[in-house]
Structures are given as C-alpha cells and as structure tokens.
C-alpha positions as CSV (number, residue, x, y, z in Angstrom):
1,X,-9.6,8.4,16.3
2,X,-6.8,10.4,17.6
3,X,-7.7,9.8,21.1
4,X,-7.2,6.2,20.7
5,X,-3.5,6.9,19.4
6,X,-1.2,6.4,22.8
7,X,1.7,8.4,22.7
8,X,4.8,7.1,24.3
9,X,8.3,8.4,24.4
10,X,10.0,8.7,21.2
11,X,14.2,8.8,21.1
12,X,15.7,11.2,19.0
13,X,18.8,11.1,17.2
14,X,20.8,14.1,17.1
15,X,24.0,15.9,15.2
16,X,24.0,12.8,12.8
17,X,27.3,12.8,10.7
18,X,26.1,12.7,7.2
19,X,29.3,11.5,5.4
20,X,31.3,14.4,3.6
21,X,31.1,12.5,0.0
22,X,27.4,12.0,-0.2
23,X,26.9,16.2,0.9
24,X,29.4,16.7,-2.1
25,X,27.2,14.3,-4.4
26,X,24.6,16.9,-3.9
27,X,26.4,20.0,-4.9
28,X,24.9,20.6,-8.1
29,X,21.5,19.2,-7.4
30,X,18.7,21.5,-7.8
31,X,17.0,22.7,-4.8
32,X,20.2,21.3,-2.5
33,X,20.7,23.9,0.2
34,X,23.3,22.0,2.3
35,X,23.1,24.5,5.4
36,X,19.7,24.0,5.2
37,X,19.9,20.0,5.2
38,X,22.4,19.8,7.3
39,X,20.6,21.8,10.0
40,X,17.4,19.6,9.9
41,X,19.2,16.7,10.2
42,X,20.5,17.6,13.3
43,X,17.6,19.2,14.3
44,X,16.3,15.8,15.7
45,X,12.8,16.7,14.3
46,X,10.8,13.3,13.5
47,X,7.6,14.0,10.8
48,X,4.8,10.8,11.6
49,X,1.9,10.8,9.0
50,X,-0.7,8.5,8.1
51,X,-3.3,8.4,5.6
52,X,-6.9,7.1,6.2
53,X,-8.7,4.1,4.8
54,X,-11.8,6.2,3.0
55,X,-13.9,3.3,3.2
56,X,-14.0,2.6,6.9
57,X,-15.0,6.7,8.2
58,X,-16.8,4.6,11.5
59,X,-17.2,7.5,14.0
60,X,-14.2,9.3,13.0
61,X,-15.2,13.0,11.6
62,X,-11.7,14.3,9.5
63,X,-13.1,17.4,8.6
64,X,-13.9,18.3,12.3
65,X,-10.4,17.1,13.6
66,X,-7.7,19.2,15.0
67,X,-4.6,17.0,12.6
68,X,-2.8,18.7,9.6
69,X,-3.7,17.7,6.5
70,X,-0.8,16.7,4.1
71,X,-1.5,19.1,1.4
72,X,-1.0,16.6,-2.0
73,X,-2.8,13.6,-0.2
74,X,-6.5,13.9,0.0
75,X,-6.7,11.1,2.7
76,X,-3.2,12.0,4.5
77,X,-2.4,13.8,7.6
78,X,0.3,14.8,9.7
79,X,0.4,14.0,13.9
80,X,1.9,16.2,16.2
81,X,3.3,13.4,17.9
82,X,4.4,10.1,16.7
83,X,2.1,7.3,19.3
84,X,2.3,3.7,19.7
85,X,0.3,2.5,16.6
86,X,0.8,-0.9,18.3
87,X,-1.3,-0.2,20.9
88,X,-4.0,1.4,18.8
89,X,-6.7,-1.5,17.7
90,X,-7.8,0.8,14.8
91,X,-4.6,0.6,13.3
92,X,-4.5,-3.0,13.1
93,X,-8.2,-3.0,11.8
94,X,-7.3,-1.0,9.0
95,X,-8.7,2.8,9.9
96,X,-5.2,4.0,8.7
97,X,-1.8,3.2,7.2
98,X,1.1,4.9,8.6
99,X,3.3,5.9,5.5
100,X,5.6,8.8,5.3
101,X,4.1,12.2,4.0
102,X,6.7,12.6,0.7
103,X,5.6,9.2,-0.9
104,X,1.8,10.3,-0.8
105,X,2.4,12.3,-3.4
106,X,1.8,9.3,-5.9
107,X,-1.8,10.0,-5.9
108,X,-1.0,13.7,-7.4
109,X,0.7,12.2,-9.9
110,X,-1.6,9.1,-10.5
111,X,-4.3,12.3,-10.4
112,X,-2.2,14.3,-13.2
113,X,-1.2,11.5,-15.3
114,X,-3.8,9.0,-15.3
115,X,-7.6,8.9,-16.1
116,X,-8.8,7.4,-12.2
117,X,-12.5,7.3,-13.1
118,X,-12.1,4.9,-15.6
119,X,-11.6,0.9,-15.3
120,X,-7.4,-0.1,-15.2
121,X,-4.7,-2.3,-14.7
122,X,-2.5,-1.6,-12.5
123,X,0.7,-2.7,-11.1
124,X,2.6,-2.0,-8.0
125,X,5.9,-3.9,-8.6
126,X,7.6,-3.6,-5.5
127,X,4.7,-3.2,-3.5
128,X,5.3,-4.6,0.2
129,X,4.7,-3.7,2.8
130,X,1.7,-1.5,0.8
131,X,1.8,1.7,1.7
132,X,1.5,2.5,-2.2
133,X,-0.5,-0.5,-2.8
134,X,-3.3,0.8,0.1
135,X,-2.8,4.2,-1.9
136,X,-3.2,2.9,-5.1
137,X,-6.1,0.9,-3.9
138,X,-8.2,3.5,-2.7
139,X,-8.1,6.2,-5.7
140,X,-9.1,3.9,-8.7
141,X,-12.3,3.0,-9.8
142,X,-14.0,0.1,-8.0
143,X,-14.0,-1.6,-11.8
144,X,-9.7,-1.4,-12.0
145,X,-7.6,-4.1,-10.8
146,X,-4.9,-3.6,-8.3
147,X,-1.7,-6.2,-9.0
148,X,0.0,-6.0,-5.7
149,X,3.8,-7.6,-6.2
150,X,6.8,-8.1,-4.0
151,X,9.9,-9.7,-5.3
152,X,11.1,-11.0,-2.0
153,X,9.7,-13.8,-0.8
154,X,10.2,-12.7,3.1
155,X,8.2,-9.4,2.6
156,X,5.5,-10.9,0.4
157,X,3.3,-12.2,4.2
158,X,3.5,-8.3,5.3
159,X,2.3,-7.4,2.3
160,X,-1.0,-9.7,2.2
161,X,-1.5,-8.6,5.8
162,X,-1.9,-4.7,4.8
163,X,-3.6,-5.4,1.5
164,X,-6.5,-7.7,4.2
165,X,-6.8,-5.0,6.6
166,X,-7.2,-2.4,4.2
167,X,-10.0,-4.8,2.6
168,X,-10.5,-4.1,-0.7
169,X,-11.4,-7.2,-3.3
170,X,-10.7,-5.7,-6.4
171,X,-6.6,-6.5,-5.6
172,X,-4.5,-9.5,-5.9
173,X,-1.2,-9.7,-4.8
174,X,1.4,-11.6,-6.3
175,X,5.0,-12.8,-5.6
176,X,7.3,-12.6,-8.9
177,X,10.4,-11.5,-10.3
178,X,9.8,-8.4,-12.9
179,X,11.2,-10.6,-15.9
180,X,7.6,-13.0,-14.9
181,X,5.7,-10.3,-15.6
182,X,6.6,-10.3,-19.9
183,X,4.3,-13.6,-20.5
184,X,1.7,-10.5,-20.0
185,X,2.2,-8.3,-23.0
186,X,0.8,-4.9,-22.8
187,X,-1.2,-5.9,-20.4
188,X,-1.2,-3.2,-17.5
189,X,-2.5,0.0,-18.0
190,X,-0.5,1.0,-15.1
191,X,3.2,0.6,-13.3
192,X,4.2,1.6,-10.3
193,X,8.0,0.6,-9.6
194,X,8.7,1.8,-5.8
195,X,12.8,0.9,-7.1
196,X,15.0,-0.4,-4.5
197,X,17.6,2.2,-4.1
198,X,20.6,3.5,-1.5
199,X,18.1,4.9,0.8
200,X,19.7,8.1,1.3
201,X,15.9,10.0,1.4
202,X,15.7,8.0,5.1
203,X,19.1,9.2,6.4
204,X,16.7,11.5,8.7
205,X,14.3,8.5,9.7
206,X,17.1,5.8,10.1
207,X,20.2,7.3,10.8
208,X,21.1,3.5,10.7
209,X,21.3,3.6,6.8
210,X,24.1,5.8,6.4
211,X,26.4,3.1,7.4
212,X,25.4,1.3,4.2
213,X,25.3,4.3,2.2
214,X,28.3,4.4,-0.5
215,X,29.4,5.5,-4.3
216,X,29.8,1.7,-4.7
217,X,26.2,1.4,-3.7
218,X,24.7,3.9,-5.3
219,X,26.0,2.4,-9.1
220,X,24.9,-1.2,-7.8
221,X,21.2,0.6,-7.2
222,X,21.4,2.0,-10.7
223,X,22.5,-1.2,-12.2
224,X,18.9,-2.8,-10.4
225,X,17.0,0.0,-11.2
226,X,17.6,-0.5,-14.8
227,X,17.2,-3.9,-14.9
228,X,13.9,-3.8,-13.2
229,X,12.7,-1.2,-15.7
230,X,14.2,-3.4,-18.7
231,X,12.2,-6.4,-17.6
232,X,8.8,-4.8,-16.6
233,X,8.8,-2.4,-19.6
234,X,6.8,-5.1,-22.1
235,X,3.9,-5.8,-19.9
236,X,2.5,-2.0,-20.1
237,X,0.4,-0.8,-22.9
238,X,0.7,1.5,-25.6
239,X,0.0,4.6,-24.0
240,X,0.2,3.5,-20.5
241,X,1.9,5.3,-18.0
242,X,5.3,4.6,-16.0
243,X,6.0,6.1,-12.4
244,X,9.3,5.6,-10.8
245,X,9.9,7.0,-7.5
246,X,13.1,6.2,-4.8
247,X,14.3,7.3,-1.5
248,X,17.0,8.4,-2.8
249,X,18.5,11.9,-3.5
250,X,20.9,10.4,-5.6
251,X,21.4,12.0,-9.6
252,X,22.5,8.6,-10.1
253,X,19.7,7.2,-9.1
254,X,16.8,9.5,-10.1
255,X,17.0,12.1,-13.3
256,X,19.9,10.1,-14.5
257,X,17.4,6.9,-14.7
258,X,14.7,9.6,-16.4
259,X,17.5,10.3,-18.9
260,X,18.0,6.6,-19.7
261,X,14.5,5.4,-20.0
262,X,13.8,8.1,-22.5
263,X,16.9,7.6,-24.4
264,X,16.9,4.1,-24.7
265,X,13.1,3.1,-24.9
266,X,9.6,4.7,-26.2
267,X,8.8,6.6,-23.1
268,X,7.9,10.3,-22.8
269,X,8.0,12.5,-19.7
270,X,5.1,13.7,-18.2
271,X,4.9,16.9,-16.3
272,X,3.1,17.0,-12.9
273,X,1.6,20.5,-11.9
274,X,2.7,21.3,-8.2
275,X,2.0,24.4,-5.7
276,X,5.1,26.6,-5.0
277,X,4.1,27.0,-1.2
278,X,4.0,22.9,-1.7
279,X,8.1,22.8,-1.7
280,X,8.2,20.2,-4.1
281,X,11.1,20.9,-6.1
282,X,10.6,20.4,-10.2
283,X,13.7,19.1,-11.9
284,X,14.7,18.5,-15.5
285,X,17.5,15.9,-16.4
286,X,20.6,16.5,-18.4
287,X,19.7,15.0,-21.7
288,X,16.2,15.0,-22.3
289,X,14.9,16.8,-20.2
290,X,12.9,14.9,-18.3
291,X,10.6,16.2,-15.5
292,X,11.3,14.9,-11.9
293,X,10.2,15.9,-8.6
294,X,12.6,16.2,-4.9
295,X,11.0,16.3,-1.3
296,X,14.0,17.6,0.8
297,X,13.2,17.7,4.5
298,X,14.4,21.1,5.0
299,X,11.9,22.4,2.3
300,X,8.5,20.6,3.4
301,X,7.7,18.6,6.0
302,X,8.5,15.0,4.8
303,X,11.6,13.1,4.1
304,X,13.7,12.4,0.8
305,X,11.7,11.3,-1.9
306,X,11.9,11.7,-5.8
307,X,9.4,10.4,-7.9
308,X,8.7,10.8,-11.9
309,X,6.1,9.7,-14.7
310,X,6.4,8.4,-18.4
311,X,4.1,8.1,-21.1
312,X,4.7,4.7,-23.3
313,X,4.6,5.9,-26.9
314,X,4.7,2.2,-28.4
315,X,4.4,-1.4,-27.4
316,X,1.4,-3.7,-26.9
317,X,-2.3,-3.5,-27.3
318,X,-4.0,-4.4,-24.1
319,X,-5.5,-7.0,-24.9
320,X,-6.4,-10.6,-22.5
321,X,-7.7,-13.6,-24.3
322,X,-9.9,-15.5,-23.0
323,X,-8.5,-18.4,-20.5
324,X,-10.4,-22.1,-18.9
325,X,-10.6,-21.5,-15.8
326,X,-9.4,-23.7,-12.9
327,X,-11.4,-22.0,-10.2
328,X,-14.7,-24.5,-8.9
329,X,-18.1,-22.0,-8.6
330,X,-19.9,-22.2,-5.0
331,X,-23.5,-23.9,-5.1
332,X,-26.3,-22.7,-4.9
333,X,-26.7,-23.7,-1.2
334,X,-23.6,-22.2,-0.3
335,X,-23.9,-19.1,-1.8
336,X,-27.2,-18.4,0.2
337,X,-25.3,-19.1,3.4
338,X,-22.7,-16.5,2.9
339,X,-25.0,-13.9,0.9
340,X,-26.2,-12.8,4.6
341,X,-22.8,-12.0,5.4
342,X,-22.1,-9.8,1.5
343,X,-22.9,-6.8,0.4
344,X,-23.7,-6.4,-3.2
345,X,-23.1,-10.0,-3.5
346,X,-24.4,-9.4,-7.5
347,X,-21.1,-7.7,-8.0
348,X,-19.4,-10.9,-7.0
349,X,-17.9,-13.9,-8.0
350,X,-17.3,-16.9,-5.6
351,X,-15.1,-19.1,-6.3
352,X,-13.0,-22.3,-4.0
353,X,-10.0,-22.3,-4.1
354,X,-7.9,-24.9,-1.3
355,X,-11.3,-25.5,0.4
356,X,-11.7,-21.5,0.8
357,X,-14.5,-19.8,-0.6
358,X,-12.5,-16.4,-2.1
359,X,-15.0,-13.1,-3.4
360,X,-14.0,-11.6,-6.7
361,X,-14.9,-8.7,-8.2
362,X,-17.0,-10.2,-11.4
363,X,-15.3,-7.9,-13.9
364,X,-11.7,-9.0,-12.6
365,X,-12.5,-12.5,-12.8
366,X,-11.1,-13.0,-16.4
367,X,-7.8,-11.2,-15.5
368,X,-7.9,-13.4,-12.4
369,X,-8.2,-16.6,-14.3
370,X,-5.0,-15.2,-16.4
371,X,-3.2,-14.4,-14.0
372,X,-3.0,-17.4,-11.7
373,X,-2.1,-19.1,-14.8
374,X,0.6,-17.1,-15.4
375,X,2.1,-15.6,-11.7
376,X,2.2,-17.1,-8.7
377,X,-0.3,-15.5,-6.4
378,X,-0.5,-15.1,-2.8
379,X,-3.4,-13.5,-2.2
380,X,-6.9,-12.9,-4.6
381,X,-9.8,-10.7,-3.5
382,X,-11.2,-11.5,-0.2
383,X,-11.4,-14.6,1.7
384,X,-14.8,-15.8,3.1
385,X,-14.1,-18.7,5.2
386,X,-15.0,-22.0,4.4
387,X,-18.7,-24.1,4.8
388,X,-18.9,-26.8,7.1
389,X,-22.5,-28.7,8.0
390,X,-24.4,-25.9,6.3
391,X,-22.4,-22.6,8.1
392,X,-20.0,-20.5,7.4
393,X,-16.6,-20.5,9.3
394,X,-15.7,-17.1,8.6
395,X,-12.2,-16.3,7.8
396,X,-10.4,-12.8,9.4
397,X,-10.1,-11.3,6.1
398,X,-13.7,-10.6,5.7
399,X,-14.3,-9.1,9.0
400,X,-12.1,-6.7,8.2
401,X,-13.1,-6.2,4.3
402,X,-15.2,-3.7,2.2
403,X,-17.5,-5.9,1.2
404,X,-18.9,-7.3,4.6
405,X,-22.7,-7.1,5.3
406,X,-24.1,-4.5,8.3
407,X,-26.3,-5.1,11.0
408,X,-24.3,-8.9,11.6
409,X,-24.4,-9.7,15.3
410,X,-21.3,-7.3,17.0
411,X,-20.5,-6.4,20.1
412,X,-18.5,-3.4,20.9
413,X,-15.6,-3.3,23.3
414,X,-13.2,-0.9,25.3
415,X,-9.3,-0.6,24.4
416,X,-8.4,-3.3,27.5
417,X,-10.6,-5.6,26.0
418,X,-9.5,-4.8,22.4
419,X,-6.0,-5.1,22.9
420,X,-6.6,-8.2,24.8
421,X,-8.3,-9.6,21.4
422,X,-5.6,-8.8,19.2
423,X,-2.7,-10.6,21.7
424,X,-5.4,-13.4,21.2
425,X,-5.7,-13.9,24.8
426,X,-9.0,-15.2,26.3
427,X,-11.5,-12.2,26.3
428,X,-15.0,-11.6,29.0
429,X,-17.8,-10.2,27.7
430,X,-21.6,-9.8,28.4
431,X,-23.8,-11.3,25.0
432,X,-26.7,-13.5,25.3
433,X,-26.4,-14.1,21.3
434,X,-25.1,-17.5,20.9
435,X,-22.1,-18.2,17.7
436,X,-20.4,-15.9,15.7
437,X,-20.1,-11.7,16.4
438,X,-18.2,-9.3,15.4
439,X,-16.0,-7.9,17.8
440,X,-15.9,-4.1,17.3
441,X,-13.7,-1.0,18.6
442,X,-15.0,2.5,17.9
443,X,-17.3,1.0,15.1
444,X,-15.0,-0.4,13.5
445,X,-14.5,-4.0,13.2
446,X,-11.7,-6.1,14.9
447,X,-12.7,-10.0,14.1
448,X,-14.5,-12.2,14.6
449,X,-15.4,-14.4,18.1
450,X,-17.5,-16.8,18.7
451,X,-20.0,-17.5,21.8
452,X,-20.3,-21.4,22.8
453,X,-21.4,-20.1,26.3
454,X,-19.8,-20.2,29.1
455,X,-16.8,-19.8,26.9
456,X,-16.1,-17.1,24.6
457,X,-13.2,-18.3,21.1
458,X,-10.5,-15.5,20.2
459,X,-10.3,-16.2,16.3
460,X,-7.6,-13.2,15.7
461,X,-5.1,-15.0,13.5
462,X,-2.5,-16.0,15.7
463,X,0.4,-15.0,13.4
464,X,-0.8,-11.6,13.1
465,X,-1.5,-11.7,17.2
466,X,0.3,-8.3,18.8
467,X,3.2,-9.2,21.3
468,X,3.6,-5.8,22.8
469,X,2.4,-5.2,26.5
C-alpha cells in the first residue's frame, strides 16, 4: 500500500510561541518537563499515522512492510513521511483511517476494561469524523452494536461517509444531543465520550489553536464536559464502563473531571496496565484518586492526549423491550436479486426504508427498531441500492462494505484512471461485460460503474467526488 501513498511537500511551523500562562498551568502536572515540551514544539517535527481497516488486507502484506508499528494499536502504524492521502484511491476506499497515534490507545483501554469477545452496546458520543468510531468498529465482536453519534449537525455527513467506507453493518449512526440519549435507560454497555475540550494536546498539529486557547476557555470546556457526562450518564448499565478522553493537557479538564465523576456519581476508576518504554504517563487525581493517562509529545511519539475509564457501580439493568417495527421486509423476489451480490446473507436482515433496501445485522435488528423510534438516525447498516424492473441499482455504500459478495464482475484499474473515478470524470476502459462492475484499485474496491457500451457511467457519489488535481 505504501507505494500508492504520494508524498508531497509538507510546511512546517517552527519556534511556535506557546503562551507563558498555559506553560505555567502545567507546572505541577505529572510528567510535565517544560524544556522538554518546549523543545519539540519548536522542533518542527510532524508524527502522521494511520491505522488499517482489518477487514479489507487486499494485497497489502503488514507484517512484511518496512512502516512502524504504533506499539498500543494492533492495526496502527506510523509513516516516515506524511503523503497526500487525497491522492491515494485506497484511502478513500477505506484501506485506512488516518488518525493520530495518541488517540489509538482507546483500544488498550477498551482491551483492559472491557470483555471484546462478547456481544455489546456501544456508544461513541461525539463520534465524527470516526476515527474512534472506525476503531471502535473493528475490535468488537461482529454480534455488538456500534452507536455512532455526533451532536453537530454540520459534522454528522463526514461522519456517515467514514463509517461507509470503513463498511461495517453492525453500526448506526445517529445525530442527537446527550440529554436524547436518557429515553434509553441502561441501555449501552458501552460510552465513549471523545469531550470537546481547549484543544491544547494539538498546539503541535495546529499551531492555529493557540489563538483560541485561554483560562476563560478552559472553565467553559469544563462546564461542557460535565454537562455532557451529567446527561449521558443514565443510558449506561450497571456495571458498564465510561471512557473519557480530550486533547487537552489541561488539570481542569482531565483528572479534575475524574475527581468529579467519582465524587458526585457511582463511578469507579479503572486502572489500565501500560509499558514503561510506552511513555504513557499514569496519573492519579487529587481527591480520589483516580487513574488517568497523558501522551506528551516529547515523551512518545504522538501528540497531547489524556484519556481515562470508569466502572458504573449502579443504575439501570440493560434491558430493551420489545418494539412494532416500522421497517417494510424485502420479498421474496427481491431478496434473491441481491443475495448474488451478499455474503452470509442468513446473517441479515433487509429491510426498505425511503425506497432503499438497507442490510442489518439480524441480532441488531431489535435495537434498531428502538432506536429509530427513539433518536434520529442518519445512517443504519449498509445500504444496498434500490430494485427497479427486476435489478438491483446498487448504491456506493455496498461496494465499499464488509458484506459484499466475491467473484462480482470487476475490473481493475491504474492510479490515473482511479483518481479519474473518484473526481467522477468520464473514465476509458477495455471490458466486453455489459452492466454493472466493480471498479477496483490494488484489489480493493472503489465503486461501482456501469457498461452501456460505447459509454462507460461514473456512479462515484458526486458529493463525496475529490476536487484535488
């Protein structure tokens, strides 16, 4: 894969001015080395990771590549130069999310804190764009459900794009305030809460965000950070498990939320084992000692990250009763028209919904019928396409899913070619097969096209069509 990842020329900032109050709000912060910080801020070192989708290898051998594995990420990686993922088709098929080394360390603690081999519930609350949510995705069981949430309504279309490309249908993502989430009592097993926070931990990254940094910020973060906690806290189970991570190296914003959550609701603090040569530093906070973990930049290679977990000592059951559901079942017709197109179909459920035909996992399909009664959701599983005169338009999000059949009709293509797909221009190619084929890049699939000879149809989505040249 590497060899399809172009390099180009990458500006770095240097001798950024960190402001003098937010150095001396890190004083007394364990593992703080302000020489040390300082230095590698200015050091105009950049850190580019990414982490790979396990369930599209294709021709791409990780074990026989020459890239650094991140060592708390089983999937994650770090280049030796940052390219233009724009210009790398497998990228945009969903080989690999680019996310930033410290924040991989989720799955440790999901690893640590969590049984993974068995069926949950789980929420990422502020999810988009989904570099947690693609995480998240590919460490549970296939019998868990992902909930994959973004507040804002402007992020929530970036979000359904990642969650697509990464192609999993055992996720559904959803657009709701935290307070929504209560009409689910004890229902997640699970919560993520990725808070919004002063953004301090990307001061390296985006030198851009130190102009917003400030004291006054910092308690305005804290104030939200609560809040968010307050309102999501009813909808995870007895015994379920909390993790809380910012950008942020703020006290304020980190140990000092530990400290409140266990002093003001049923939460314990779960310990997460780490490896000294990892340079993860373990903190405790001032009250109650809560265990929380710091990535500083000058320690590992990563940026500013914090991240902690709870135990919920009492609550709600987890417990769904049984809802109608509103969903219309395909036909028998229809559903041998697009079994040619599934694999293990008999773990599906297919269902219309807006003239779309959507696959969902059959043991989810009770908590979806719940939860489109309750949330508003954006996206659900994966979507098919929809039947007209007896064939199946296929819709993008299935080329580009887990779930889709092999041996279809494909044709593979060179980068020129790819790239050309994915600005959705008009594309040349030699095929005598006549409708639709899978246009592929390294193995891996792109989309779908569709041969009316002598003319050739780009179906890339157009709003997801790359404007780079």
């Amino acid at each position: 894969m590497c060899h399809s990842l172009i390099p180009h020329t990458f500006i770095l900032q240097f001798n950024l001015k960190l402001p003098a109050t937010f150095l001396q709000t890190l004083q007394n912060i364990k593992g703080f080395d302000e020489k040390a910080f300082v230095s590698v801020h200015n050091s105009g070192e950049q850190v580019t990771s990414i982490r790979f989708n396990p369930s599209k290898n294709s021709e791409f051998n990780i074990e026989n590549s020459t890239l650094e594995k991140i060592p708390w990420s089983t999937y994650g990686y770090y280049l030796k130069e940052r390219p233009s993922f724009t210009l790398d088709p497998l990228f945009h098929a969903g080989k690999y999310y680019v996310q930033e080394a410290s924040s991989m360390f989720l799955e440790e603690v999901m690893k640590q804190a969590t049984d993974l081999s068995q069926p949950m519930r789980v929420l990422d609350l502020c999810a988009a764009p989904g570099g947690k949510s693609t995480l998240l995705q590919s460490i549970i069981c296939a019998d868990s459900l992902l909930v994959s949430n973004e507040i804002m309504k402007t992020r929530v279309k970036i979000l359904s794009e990642n969650i697509a490309k990464w192609g999993g249908p055992n996720v559904i993502v959803t657009n709701n305030d935290p307070k929504d989430f209560q009409r689910l009592p004890g229902y997640f097993d699970v919560i993520v809460i990725d808070a919004p926070c002063s953004g301090s931990g990307l001061f390296r990254k985006d030198p851009l965000a130190m102009n917003e940094w400030s004291l006054a910020n910092i308690e305005i973060c804290s104030i939200r950070q609560q809040r968010i906690i307050e309102e999501i806290i009813p909808a995870l189970k007895t015994g379920g498990t909390l993790i809380y991570s910012t950008c942020s190296y703020s006290a304020n914003e980190n140990e000092a939320i530990a400290d409140w959550l266990v002093e003001n609701h049923t939460f314990t603090s779960v310990p997460i084992k780490i490896q000294r040569e990892w340079g993860i530093i373990e903190t405790l906070s001032g009250l109650n000692k809560a265990f929380g973990y710091r990535f500083y930049p000058d320690k590992l290679k990563g940026e500013g990250f914090f991240i902690a977990a709870f135990k919920k000592e009492e609550g709600f059951g987890n417990a769904v009763e049984k809802q109608k559901t509103k969903f219309q079942l395909i036909s028998n017709n229809e559903e041998e028209i697009i079994n040619r197109y599934i694999k293990n179909s008999k773990a599906l459920e297919f269902i219309k919904w807006k003239n779309e035909i959507l696959a969902i996992p059959k043991n989810i399909i009770v908590d979806l019928i719940k939860l489109q009664s309750t949330l508003y959701l954006k996206k659900a599983g994966i979507n098919i396409g929809t039947i007209m005169k007896e064939e199946l338009i296929p819709n993008h999000e299935l080329a580009v899913s887990t779930i889709l059949a092999t041996g279809l009709p494909g044709t593979e293509v060179n980068l020129t070619t790819a790239l050309d797909y994915l600005r959705r221009k008009d594309i040349n190619i030699s095929t005598n097969y006549k409708g639709w084929l899978l246009l592929k890049y390294h193995g891996i699939p792109l989309g779908w096209i569709k041969n009316i000879s002598p003319r050739i149809n780009n179906y890339y989505p157009k709003e997801w069509r790359i404007v780079n040249k």
